[in-house]
VEXMI-416243 format. One record per atom (N, C-alpha, C): residue in one letter; atom name; x, y, z. Coordinates in steps of 0.02 Angstrom, whole numbers. Example, Ala and Ser with C-alpha at 12.3 -4.5 7.8 and 13.67 -1.06 7.14 Angstrom:
2
<node><aa>A</aa><at>N</at><east>660</east><north>-284</north><up>390</up></node>
<node><aa>A</aa><at>CA</at><east>615</east><north>-225</north><up>390</up></node>
<node><aa>A</aa><at>C</at><east>660</east><north>-165</north><up>390</up></node>
<node><aa>S</aa><at>N</at><east>642</east><north>-112</north><up>354</up></node>
<node><aa>S</aa><at>CA</at><east>684</east><north>-53</north><up>357</up></node>
<node><aa>S</aa><at>C</at><east>645</east><north>2</north><up>394</up></node>
This chain:
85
<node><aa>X</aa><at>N</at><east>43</east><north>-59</north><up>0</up></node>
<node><aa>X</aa><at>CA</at><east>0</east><north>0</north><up>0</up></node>
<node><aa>X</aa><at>C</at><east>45</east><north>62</north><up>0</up></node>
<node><aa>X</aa><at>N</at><east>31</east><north>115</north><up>-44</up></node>
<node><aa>X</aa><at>CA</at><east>67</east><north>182</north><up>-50</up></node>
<node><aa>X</aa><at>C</at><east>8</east><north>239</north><up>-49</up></node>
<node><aa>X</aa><at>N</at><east>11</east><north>286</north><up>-12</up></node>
<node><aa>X</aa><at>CA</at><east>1</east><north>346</north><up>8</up></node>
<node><aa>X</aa><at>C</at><east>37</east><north>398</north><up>-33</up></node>
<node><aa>X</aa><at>N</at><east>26</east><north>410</north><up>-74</up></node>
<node><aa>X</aa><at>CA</at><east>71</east><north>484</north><up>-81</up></node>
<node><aa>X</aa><at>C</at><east>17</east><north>546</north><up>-84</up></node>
<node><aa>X</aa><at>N</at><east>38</east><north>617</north><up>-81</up></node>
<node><aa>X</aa><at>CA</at><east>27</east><north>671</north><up>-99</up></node>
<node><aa>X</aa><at>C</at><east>49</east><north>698</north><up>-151</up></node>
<node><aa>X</aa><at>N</at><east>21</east><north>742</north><up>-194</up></node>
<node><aa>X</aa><at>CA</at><east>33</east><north>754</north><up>-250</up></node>
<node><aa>X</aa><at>C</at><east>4</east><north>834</north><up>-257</up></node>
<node><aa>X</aa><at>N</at><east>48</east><north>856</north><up>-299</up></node>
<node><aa>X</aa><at>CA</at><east>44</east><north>939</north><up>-289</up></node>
<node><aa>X</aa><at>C</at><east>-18</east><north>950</north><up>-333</up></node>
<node><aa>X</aa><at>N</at><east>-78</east><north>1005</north><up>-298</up></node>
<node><aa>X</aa><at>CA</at><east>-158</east><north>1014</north><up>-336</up></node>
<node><aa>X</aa><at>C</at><east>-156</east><north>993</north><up>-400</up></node>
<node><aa>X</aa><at>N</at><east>-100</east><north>1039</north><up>-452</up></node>
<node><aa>X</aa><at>CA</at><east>-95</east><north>1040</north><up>-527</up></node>
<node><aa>X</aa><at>C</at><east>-104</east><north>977</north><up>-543</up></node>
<node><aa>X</aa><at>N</at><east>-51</east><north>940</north><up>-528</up></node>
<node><aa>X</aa><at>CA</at><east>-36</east><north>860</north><up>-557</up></node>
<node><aa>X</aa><at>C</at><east>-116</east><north>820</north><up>-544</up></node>
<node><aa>X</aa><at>N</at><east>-135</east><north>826</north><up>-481</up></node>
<node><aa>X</aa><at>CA</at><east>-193</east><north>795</north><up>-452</up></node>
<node><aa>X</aa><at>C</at><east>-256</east><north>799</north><up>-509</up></node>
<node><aa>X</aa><at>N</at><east>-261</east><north>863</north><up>-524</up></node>
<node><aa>X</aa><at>CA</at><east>-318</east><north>891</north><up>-547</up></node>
<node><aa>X</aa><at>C</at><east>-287</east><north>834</north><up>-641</up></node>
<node><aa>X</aa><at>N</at><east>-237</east><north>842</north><up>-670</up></node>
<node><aa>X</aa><at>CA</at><east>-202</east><north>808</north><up>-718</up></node>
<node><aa>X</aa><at>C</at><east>-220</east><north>744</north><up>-707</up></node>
<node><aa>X</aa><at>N</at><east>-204</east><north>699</north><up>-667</up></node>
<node><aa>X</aa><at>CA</at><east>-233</east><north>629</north><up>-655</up></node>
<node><aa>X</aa><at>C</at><east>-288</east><north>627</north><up>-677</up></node>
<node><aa>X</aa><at>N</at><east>-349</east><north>664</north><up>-625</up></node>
<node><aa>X</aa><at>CA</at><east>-404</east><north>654</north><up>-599</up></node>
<node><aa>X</aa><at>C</at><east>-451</east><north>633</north><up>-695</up></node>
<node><aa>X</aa><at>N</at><east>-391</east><north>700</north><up>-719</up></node>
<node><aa>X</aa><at>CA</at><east>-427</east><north>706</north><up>-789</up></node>
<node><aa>X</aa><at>C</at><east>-455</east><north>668</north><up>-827</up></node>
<node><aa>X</aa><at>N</at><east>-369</east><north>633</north><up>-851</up></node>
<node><aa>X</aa><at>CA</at><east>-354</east><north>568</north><up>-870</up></node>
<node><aa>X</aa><at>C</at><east>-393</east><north>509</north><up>-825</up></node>
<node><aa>X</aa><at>N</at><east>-410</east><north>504</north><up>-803</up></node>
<node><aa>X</aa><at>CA</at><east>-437</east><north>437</north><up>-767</up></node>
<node><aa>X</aa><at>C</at><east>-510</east><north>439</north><up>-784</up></node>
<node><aa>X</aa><at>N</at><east>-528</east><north>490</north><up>-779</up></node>
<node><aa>X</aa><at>CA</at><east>-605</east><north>514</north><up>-794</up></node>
<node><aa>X</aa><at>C</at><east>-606</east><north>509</north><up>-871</up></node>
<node><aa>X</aa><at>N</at><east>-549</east><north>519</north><up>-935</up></node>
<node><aa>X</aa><at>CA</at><east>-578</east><north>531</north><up>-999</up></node>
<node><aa>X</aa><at>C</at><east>-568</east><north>455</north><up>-1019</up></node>
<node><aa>X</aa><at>N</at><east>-509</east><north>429</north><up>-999</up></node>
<node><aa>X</aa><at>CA</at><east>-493</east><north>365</north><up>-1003</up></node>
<node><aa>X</aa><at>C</at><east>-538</east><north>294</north><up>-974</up></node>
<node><aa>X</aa><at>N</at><east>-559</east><north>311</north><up>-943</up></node>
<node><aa>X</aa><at>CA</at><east>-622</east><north>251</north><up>-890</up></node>
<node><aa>X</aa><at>C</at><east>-560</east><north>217</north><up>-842</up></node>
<node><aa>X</aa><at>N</at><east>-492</east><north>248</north><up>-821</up></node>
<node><aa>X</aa><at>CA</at><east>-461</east><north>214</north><up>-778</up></node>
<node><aa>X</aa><at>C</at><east>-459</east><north>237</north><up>-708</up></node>
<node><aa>X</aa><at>N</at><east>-428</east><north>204</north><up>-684</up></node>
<node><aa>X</aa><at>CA</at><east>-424</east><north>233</north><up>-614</up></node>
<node><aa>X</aa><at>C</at><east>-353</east><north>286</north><up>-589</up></node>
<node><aa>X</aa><at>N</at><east>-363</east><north>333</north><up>-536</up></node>
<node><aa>X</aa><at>CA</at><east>-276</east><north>366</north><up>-539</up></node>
<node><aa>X</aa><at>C</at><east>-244</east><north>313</north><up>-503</up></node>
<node><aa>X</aa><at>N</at><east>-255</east><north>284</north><up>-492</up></node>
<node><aa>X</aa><at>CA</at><east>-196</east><north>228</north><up>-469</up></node>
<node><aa>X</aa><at>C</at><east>-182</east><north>180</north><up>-547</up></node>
<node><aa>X</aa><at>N</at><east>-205</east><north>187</north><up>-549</up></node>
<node><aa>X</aa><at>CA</at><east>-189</east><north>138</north><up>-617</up></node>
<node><aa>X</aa><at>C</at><east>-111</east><north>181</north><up>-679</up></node>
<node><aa>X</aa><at>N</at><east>-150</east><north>246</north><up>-672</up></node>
<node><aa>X</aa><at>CA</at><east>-100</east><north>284</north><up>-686</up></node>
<node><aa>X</aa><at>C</at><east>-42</east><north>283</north><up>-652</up></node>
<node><aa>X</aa><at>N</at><east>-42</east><north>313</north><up>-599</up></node>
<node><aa>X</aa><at>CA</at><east>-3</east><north>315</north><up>-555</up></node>
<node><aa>X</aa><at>C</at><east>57</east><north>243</north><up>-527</up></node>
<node><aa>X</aa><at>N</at><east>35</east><north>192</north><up>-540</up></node>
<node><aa>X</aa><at>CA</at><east>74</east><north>142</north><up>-556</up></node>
<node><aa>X</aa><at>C</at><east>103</east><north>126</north><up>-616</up></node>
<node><aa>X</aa><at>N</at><east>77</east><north>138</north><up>-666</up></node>
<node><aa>X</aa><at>CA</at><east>100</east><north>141</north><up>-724</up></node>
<node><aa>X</aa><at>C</at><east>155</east><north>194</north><up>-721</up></node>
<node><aa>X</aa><at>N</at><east>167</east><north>245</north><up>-701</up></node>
<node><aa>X</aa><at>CA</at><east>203</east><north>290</north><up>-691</up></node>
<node><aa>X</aa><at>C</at><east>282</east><north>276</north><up>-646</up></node>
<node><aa>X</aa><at>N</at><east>268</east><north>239</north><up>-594</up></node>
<node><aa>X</aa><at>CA</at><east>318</east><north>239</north><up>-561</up></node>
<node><aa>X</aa><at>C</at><east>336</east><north>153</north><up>-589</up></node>
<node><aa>X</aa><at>N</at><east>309</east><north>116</north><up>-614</up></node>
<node><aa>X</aa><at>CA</at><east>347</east><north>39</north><up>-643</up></node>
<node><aa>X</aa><at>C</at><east>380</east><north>80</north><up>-714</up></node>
<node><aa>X</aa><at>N</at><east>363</east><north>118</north><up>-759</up></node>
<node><aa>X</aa><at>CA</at><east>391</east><north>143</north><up>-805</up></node>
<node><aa>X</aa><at>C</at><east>449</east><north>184</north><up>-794</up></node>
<node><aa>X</aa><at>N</at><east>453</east><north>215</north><up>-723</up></node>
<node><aa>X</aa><at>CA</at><east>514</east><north>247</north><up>-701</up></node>
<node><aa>X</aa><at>C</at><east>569</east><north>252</north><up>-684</up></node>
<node><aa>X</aa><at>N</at><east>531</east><north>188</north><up>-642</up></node>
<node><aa>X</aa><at>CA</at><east>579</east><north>170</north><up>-575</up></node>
<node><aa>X</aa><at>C</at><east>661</east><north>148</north><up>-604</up></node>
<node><aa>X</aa><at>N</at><east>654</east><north>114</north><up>-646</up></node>
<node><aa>X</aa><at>CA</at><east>706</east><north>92</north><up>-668</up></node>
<node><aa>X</aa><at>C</at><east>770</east><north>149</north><up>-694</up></node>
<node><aa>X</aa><at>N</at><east>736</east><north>205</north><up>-737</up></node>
<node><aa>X</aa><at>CA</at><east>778</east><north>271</north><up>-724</up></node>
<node><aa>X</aa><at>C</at><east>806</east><north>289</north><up>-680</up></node>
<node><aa>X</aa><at>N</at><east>747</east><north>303</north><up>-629</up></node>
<node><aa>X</aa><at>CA</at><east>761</east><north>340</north><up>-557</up></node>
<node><aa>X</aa><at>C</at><east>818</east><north>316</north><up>-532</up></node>
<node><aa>X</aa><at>N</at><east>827</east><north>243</north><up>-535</up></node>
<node><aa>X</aa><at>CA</at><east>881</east><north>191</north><up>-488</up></node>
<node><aa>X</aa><at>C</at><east>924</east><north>178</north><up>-544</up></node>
<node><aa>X</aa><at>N</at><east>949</east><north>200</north><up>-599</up></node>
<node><aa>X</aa><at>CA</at><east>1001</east><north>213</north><up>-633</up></node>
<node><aa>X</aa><at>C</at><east>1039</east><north>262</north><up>-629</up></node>
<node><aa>X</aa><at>N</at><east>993</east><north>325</north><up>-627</up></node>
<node><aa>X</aa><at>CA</at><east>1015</east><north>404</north><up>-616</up></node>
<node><aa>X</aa><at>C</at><east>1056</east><north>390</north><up>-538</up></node>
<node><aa>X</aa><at>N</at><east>1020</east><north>406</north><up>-482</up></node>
<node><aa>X</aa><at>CA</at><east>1049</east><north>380</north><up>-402</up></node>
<node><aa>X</aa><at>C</at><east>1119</east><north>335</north><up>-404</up></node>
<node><aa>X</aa><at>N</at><east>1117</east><north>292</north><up>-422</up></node>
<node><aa>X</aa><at>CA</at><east>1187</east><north>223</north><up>-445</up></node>
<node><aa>X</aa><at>C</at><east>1222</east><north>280</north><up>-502</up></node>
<node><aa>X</aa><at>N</at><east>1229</east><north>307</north><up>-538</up></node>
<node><aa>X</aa><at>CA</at><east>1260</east><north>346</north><up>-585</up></node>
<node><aa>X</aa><at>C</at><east>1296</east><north>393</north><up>-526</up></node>
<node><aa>X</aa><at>N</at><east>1255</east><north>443</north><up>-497</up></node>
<node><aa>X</aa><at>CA</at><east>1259</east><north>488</north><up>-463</up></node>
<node><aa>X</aa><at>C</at><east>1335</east><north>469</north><up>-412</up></node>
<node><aa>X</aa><at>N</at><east>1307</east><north>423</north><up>-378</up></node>
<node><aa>X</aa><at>CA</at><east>1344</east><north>395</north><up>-322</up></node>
<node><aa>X</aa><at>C</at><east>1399</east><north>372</north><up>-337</up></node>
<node><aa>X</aa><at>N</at><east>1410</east><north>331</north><up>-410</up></node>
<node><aa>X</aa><at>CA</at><east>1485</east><north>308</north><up>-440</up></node>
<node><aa>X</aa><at>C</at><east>1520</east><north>384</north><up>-448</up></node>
<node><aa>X</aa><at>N</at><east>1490</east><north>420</north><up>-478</up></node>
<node><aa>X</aa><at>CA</at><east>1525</east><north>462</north><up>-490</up></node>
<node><aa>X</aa><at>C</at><east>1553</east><north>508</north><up>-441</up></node>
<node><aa>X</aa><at>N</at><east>1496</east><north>506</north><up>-370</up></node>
<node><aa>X</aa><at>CA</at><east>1542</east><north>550</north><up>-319</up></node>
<node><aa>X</aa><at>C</at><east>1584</east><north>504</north><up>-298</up></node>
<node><aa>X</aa><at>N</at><east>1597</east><north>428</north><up>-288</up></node>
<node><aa>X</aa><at>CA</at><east>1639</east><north>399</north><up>-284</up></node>
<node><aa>X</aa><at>C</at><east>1708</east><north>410</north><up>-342</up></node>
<node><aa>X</aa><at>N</at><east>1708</east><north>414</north><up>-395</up></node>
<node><aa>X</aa><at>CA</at><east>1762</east><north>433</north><up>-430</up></node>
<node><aa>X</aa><at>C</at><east>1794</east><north>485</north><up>-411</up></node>
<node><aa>X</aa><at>N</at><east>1770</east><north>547</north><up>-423</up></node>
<node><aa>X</aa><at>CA</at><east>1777</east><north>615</north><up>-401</up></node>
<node><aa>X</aa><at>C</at><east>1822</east><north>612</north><up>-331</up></node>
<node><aa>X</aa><at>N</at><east>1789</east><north>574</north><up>-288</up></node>
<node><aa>X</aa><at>CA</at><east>1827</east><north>599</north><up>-211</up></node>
<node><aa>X</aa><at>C</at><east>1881</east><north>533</north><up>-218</up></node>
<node><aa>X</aa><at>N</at><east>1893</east><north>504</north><up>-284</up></node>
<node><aa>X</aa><at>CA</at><east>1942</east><north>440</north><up>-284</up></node>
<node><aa>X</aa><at>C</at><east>1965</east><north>397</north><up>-217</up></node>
<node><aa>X</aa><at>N</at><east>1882</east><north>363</north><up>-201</up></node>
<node><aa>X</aa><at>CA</at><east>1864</east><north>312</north><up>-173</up></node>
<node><aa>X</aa><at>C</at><east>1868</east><north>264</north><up>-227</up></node>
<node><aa>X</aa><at>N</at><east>1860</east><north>268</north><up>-269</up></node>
<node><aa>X</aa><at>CA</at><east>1856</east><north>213</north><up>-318</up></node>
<node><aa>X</aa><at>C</at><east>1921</east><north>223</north><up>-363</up></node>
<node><aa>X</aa><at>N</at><east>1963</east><north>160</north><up>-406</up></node>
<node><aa>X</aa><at>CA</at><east>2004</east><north>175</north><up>-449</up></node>
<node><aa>X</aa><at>C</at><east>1961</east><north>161</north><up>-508</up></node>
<node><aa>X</aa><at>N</at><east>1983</east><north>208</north><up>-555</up></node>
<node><aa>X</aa><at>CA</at><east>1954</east><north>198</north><up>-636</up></node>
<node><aa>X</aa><at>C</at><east>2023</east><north>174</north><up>-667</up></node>
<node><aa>X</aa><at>N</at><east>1988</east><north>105</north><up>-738</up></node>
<node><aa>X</aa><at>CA</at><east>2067</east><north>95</north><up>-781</up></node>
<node><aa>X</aa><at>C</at><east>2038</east><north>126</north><up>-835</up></node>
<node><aa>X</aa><at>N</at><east>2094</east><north>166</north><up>-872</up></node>
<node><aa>X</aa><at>CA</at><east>2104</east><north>179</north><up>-922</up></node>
<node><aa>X</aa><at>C</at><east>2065</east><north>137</north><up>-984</up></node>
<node><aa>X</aa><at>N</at><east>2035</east><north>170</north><up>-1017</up></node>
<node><aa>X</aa><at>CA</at><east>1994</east><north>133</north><up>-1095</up></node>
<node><aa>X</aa><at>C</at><east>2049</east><north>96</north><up>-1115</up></node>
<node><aa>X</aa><at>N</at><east>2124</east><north>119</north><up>-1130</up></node>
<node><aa>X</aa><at>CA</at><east>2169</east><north>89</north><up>-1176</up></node>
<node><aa>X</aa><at>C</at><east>2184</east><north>33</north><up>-1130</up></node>
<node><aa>X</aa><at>N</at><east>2206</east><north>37</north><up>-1061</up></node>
<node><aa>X</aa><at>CA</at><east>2223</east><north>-16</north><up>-1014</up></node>
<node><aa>X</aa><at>C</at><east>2164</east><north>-91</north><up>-1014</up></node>
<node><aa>X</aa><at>N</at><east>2109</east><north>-69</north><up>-1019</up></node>
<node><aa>X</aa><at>CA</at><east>2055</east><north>-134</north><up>-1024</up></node>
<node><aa>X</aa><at>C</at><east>2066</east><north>-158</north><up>-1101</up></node>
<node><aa>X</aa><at>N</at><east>2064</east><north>-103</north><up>-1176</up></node>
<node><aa>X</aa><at>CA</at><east>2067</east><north>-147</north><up>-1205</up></node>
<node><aa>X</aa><at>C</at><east>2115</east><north>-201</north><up>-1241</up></node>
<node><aa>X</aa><at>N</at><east>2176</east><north>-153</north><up>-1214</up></node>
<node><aa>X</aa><at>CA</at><east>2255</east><north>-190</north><up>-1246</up></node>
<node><aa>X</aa><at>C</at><east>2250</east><north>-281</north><up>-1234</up></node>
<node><aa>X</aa><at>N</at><east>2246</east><north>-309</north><up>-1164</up></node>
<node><aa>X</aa><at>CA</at><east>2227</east><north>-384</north><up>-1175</up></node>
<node><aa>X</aa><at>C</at><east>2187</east><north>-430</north><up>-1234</up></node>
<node><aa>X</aa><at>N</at><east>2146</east><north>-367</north><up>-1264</up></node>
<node><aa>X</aa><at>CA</at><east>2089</east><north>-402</north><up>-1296</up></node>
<node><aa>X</aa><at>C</at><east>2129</east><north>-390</north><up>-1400</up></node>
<node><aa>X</aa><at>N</at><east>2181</east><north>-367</north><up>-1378</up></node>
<node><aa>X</aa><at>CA</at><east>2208</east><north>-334</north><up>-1443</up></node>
<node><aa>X</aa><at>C</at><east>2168</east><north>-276</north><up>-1487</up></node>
<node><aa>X</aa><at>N</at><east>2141</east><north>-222</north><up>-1441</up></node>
<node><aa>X</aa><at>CA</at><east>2111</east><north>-189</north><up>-1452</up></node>
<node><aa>X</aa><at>C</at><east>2155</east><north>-125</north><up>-1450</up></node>
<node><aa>X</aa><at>N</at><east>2149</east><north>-76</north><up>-1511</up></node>
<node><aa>X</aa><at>CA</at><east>2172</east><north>-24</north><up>-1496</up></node>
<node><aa>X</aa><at>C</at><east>2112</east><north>41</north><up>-1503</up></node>
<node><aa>X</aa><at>N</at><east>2116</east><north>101</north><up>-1476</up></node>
<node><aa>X</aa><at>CA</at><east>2082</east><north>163</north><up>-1467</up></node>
<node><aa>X</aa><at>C</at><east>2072</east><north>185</north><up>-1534</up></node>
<node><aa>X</aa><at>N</at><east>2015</east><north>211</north><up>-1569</up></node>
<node><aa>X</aa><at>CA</at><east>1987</east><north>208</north><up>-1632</up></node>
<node><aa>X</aa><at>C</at><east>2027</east><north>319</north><up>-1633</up></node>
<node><aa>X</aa><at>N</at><east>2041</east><north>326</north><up>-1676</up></node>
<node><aa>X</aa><at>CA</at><east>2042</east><north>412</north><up>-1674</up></node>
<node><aa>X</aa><at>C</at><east>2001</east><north>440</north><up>-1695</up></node>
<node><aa>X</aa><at>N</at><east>1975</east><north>505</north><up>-1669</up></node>
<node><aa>X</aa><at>CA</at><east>1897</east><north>523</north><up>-1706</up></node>
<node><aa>X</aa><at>C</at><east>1917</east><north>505</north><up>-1775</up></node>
<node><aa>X</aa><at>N</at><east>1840</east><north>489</north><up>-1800</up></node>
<node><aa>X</aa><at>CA</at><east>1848</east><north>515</north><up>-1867</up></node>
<node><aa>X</aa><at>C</at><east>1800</east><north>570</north><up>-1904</up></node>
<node><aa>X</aa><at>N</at><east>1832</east><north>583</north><up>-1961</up></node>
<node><aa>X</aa><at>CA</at><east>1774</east><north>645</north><up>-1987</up></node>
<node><aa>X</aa><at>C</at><east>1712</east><north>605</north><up>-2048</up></node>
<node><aa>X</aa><at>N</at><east>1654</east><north>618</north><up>-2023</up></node>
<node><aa>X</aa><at>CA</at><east>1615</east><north>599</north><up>-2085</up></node>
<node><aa>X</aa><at>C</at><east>1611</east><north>636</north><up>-2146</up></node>
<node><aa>X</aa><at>N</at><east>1597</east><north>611</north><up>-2174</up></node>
<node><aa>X</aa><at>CA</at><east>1592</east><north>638</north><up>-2265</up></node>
<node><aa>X</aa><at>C</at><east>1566</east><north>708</north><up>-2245</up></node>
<node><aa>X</aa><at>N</at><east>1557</east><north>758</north><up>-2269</up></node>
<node><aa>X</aa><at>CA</at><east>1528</east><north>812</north><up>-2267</up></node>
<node><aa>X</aa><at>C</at><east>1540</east><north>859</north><up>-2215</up></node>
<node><aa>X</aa><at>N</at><east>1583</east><north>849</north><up>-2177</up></node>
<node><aa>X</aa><at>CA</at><east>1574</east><north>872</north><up>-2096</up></node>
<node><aa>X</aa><at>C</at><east>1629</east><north>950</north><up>-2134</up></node>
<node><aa>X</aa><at>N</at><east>1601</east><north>1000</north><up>-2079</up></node>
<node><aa>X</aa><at>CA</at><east>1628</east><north>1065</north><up>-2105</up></node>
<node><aa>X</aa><at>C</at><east>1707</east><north>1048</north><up>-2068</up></node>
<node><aa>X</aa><at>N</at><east>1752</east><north>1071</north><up>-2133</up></node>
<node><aa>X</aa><at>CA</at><east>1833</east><north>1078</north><up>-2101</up></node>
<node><aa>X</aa><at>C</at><east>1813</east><north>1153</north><up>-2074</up></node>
């Protein structure tokens, strides 16, 4: 069971949709956060590696260092056909 509050605007937005649609705002409203969630908790984990890099809690290897084993070398940009010199 979830409780939330929701600011008038948005509310009155649901209420809309649920009413033109024949659904319910929960119906929405779950649809909303299973379609999200998975962002949300990518962004947060992104966030957090990166203040971990930054305050170098964490070591990063080098692109060239991971791919040299694999006999991989670093591609140099390249320019596409048309691109302004």
């Amino acid at each position: 069971m979830l409780a939330i509050r929701l600011p008038e605007k948005i509310e009155k937005r649901l209420a809309r949709l649920a009413k033109q649609t024949g659904r319910t705002k929960t119906y929405y409203a779950r649809e909303a956060i299973l379609q999200h969630l998975d962002d949300l908790e990518d962004v947060y984990l992104a966030e957090k590696r990166m203040e971990a890099i930054e305050s170098r809690r964490v070591k990063t290897i080098p692109l060239e260092e991971v791919m040299r084993p694999h006999g991989l070398k670093k591609k140099s940009p390249s320019r596409k056909s048309g691109a302004i010199k």
